[in-house]
C-alpha positions as CSV (number, residue, x, y, z in Angstrom):
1,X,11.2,65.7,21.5
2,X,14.2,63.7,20.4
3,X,13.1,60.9,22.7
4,X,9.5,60.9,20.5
5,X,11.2,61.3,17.3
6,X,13.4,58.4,18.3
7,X,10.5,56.1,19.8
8,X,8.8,56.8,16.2
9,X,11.6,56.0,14.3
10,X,11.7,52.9,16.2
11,X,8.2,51.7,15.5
12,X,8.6,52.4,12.0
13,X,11.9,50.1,11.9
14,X,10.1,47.4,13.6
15,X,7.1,47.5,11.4
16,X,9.3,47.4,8.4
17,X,10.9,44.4,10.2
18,X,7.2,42.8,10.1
19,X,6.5,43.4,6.8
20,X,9.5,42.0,5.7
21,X,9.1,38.5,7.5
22,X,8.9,35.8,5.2
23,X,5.7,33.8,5.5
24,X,6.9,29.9,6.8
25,X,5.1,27.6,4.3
26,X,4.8,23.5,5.3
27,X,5.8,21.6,1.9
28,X,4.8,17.7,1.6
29,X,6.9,16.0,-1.2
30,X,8.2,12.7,-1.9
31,X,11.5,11.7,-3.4
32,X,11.3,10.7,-6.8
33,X,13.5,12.3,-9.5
34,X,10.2,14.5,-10.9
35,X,9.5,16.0,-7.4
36,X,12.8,18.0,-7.8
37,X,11.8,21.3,-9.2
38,X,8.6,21.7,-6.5
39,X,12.0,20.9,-3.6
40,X,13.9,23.7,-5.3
41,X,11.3,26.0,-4.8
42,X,13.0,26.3,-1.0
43,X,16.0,27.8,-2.6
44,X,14.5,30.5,-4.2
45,X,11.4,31.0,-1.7
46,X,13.0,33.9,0.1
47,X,12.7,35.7,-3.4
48,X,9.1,35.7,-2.8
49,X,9.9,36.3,1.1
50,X,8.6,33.0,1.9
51,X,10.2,30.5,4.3
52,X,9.3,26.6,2.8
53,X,10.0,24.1,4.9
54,X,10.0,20.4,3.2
55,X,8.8,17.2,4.7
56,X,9.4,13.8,2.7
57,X,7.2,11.5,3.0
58,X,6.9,7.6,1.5
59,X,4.3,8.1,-0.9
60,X,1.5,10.9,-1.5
61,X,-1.4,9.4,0.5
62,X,0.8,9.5,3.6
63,X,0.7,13.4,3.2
64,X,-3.1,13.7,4.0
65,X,-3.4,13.0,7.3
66,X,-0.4,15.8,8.4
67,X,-2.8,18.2,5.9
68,X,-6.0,17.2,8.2
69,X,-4.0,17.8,11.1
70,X,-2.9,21.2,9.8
71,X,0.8,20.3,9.4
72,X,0.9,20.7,5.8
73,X,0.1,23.3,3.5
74,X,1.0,22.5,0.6
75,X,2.1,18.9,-0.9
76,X,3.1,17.4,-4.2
77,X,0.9,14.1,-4.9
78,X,0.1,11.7,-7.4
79,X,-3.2,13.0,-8.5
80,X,-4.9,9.7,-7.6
81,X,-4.0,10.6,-4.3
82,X,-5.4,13.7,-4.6
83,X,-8.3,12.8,-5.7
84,X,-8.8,10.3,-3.0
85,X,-8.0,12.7,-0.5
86,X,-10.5,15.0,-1.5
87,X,-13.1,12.2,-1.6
88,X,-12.4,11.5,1.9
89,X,-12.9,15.1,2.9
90,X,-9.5,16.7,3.0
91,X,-9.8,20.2,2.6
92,X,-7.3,20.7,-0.9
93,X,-7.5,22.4,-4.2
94,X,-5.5,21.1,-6.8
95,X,-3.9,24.4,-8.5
96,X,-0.9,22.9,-10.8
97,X,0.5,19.8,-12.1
98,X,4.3,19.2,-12.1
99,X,5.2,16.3,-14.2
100,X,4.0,14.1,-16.6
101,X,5.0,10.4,-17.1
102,X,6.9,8.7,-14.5
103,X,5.7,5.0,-14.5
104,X,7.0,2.1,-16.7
105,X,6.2,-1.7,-16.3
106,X,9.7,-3.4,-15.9
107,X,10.0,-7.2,-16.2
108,X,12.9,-9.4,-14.7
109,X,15.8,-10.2,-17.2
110,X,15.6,-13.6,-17.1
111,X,11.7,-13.6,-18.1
112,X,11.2,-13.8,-21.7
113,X,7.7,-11.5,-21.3
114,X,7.5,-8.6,-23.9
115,X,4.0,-7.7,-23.6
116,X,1.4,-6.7,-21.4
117,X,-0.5,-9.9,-22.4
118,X,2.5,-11.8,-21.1
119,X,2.1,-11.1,-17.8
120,X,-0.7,-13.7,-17.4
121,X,0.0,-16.3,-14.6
122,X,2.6,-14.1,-13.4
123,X,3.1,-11.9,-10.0
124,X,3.4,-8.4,-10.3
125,X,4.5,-5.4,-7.9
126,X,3.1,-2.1,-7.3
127,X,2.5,0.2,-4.4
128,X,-1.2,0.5,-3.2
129,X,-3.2,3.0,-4.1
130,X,-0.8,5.3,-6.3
131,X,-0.9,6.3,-9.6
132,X,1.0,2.9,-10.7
133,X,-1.5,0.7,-9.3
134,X,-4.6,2.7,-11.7
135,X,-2.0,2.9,-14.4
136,X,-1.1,-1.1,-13.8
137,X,-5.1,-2.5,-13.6
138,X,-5.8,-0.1,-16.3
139,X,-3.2,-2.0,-18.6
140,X,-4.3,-5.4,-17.4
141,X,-8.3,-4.6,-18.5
142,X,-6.8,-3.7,-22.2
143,X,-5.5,-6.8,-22.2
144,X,-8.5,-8.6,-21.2
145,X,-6.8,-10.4,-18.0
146,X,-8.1,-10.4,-14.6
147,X,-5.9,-9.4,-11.6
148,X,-6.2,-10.2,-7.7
149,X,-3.9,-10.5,-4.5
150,X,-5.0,-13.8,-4.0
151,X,-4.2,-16.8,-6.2
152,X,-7.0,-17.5,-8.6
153,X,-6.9,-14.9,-11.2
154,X,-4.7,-14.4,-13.9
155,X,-2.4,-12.1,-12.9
156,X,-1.0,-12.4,-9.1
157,X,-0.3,-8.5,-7.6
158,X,1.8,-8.0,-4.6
159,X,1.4,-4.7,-2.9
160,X,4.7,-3.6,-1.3
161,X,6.3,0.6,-1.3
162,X,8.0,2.0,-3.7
163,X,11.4,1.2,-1.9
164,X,11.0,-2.3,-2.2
165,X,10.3,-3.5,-5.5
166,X,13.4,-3.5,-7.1
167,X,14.6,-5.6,-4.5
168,X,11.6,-7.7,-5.1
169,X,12.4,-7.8,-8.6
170,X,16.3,-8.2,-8.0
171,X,15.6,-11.3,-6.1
172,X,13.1,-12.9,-8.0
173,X,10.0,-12.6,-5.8
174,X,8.1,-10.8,-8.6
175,X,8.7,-11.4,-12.0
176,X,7.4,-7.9,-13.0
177,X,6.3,-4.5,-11.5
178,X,4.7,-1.3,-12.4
179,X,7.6,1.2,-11.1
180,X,8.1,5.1,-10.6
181,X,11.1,6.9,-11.5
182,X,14.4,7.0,-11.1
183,X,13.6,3.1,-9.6
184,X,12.9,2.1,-13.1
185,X,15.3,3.7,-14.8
186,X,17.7,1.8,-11.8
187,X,16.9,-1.1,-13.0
188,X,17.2,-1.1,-16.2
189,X,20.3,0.5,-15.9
190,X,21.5,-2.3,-13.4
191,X,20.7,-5.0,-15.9
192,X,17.9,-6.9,-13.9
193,X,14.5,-5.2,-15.4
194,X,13.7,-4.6,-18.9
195,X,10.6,-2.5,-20.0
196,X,7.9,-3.5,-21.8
197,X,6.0,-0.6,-21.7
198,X,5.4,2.9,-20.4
199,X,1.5,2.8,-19.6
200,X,0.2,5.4,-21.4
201,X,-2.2,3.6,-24.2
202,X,-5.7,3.5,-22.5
203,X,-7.7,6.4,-22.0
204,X,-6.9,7.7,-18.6
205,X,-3.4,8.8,-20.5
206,X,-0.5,9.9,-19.6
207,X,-0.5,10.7,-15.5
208,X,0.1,14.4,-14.8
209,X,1.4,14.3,-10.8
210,X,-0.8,17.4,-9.2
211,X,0.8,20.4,-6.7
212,X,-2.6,21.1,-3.8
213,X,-2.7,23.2,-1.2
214,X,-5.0,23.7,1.4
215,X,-8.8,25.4,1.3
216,X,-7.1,27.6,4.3
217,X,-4.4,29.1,2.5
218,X,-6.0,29.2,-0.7
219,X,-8.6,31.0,0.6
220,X,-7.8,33.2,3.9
221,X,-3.8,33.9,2.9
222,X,-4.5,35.1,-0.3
223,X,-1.2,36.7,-1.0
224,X,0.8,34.0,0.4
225,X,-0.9,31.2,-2.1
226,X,-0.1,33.6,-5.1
227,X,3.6,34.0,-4.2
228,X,3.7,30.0,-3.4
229,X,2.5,29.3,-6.8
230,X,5.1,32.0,-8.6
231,X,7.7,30.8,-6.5
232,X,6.5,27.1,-8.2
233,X,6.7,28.5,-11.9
234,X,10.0,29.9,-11.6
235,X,11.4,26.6,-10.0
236,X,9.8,24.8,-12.5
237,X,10.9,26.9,-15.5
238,X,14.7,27.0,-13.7
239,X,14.5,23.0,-14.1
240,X,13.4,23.1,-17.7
241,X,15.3,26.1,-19.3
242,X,19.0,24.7,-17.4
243,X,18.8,21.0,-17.4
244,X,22.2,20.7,-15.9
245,X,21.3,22.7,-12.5
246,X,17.9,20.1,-12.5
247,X,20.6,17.2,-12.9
248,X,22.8,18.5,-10.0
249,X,20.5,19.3,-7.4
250,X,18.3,16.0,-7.5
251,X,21.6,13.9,-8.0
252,X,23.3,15.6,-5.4
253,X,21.1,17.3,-2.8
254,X,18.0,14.7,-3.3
255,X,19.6,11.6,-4.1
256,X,23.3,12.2,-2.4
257,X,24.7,10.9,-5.8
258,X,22.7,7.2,-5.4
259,X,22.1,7.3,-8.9
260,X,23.8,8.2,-12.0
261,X,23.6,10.5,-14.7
262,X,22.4,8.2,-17.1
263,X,19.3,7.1,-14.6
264,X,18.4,10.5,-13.8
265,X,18.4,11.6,-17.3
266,X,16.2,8.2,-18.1
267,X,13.9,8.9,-15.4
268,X,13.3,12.4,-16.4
269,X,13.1,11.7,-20.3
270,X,9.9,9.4,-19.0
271,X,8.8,12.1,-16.5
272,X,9.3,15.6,-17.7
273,X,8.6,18.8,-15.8
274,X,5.6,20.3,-16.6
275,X,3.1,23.2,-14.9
276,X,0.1,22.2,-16.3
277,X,-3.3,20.7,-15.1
278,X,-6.7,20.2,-16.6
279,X,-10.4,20.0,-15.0
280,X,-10.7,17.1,-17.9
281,X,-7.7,15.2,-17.0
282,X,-8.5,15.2,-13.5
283,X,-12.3,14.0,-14.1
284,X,-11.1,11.0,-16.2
285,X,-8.9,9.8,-14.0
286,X,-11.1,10.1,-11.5
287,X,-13.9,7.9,-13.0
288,X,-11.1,5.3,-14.0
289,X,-10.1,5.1,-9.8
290,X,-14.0,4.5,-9.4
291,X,-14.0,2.1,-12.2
292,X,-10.9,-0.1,-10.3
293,X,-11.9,0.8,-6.9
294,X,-8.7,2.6,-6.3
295,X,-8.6,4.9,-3.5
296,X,-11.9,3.1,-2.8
297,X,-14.3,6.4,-2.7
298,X,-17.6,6.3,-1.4
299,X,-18.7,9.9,-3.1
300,X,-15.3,10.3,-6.0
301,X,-15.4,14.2,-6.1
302,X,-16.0,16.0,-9.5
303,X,-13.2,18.0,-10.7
304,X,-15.1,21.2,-11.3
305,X,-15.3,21.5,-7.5
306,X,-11.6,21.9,-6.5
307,X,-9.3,22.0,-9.5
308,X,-8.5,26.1,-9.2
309,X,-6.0,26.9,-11.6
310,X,-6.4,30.8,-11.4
311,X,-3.7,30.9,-9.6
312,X,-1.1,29.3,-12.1
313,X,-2.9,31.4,-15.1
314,X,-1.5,34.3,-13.5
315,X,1.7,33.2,-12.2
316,X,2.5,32.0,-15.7
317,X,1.0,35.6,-17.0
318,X,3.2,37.2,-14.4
319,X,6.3,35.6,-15.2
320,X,5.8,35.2,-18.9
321,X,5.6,31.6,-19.3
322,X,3.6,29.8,-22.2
């Protein structure tokens, strides 16, 4: 009898055991100063008996093939990337946004260029297909010049990652480039860029950088997505309500103190946290990657289809944020 009792007993403490396991979610992030709060949400996961387990990658489109291969399951991305992503047929939903902002146009130093209009017979940096390259041809078109990678046109663009402009900037072999943050804070801050803008002024707006996760967990872990996306807010709200701990743990654990206060507070100032996502914001930036031929979509997806942001209404309802 004792034997049962204790053979029950036992079950029961290993089922509790089960319960209690903490579901292992894959993150996809990139490191930029704004991607901090959705890398903190590993410190806190346990709270929501999650496991998160982050994976840096170069820049957002690099994430989709480790989603197709089931290797990610969630990611943070520019939402261009998104977008093209889903166009291509990667199974995500976007179901949050997570900062605004983050992108300025920095010209050398030495250039006397204060303008948009002033970049005519010039070369220019950005990375391929992100956000800064839409926000970049976007500024050009308002400013009535033309833009190619090939001589001929009246603005010369050089394609090169993230990591590299400054130096291409630094060392004069661009005289201008459309840069994320903290880069273009760095460099402003190091005296060998100077902004003309922040590219914001034409109707696609200001960029909002999109959290997606896949149709799989979205739709067959149920319980696990909703925790993910709690587990998001608080980071998120953490970040915004104590400025200082944002600071820290992107200076220190992110960054391992390569830039300074003054550039991460810069960088954020022109890339603030943020929750929110629309349908609407999606859709028009969408149509403006069809209108450039960024992300270069045979069938651009309509937002309707897989923007789902019933999960962040109730995390938000849940936890009390506006």
């Amino acid at each position: 009898m004792k034997k049962g009792i204790g053979l029950v007993l036992a079950c029961v403490a290993l089922g509790a055991m089960e319960v209690q396991a903490e579901d292992l979610v894959r993150l996809g992030n990139l490191k930029f100063a704004h991607y901090g709060a959705v890398s903190y949400m590993k410190e806190i996961a346990p709270k929501y008996n999650l496991r998160i387990e982050e994976r840096v990658f170069p820049k957002g489109l690099d994430i989709l093939p480790s989603i197709i291969s089931g290797d990610i399951d969630v990611a943070a991305s520019a939402l261009d990337a998104a977008i093209a992503g889903r166009a291509s047929g990667v199974p995500i939903y976007a179901v949050a946004g997570f900062a605004r902002g983050g992108a300025r146009i920095v010209v050398r130093s030495d250039q006397r260029i204060s303008s948009v209009a002033g970049l005519k017979g010039k070369k220019v940096g950005v990375a391929r297909g992100g956000a800064h390259e839409l926000l970049l041809l976007a500024e050009l078109a308002k400013h009535g010049l033309t833009w190619s990678n090939a001589p001929g046109k009246d603005v010369l663009i050089l394609y090169m990652a993230y990591a590299d402009l400054n130096q291409a900037l630094m060392s004069r072999n661009i005289d201008a480039m459309c840069q994320s943050e903290p880069q273009a804070s760095q460099a402003i801050g190091k005296g060998f860029g100077v902004e003309i803008l922040k590219p914001y002024d034409t109707p696609m707006g200001e960029p909002v950088r999109s959290l997606v996760m896949t149709e799989k967990i979205y739709k067959e872990r149920r319980g696990v997505a909703e925790r993910l996306v709690k587990c998001f807010v608080e980071a998120t709200r953490t970040f915004i309500d104590n400025p200082t701990l944002a600071e820290k743990y992107v200076r220190e654990k992110m960054f391992k103190n390569q830039i300074t206060s003054d550039e991460y507070r810069s960088a954020i100032g022109n890339s603030p946290f943020t929750y929110d996502l629309t349908v609407e914001h999606v859709q028009i930036t969408t149509e403006f990657m069809e209108k450039y031929g960024v992300g270069r979509m045979a069938a651009p997806p309509s937002a309707r289809e897989w923007v789902k942001l019933d999960l962040l209404q109730k995390a938000k309802k849940d936890l009390k944020v506006e």
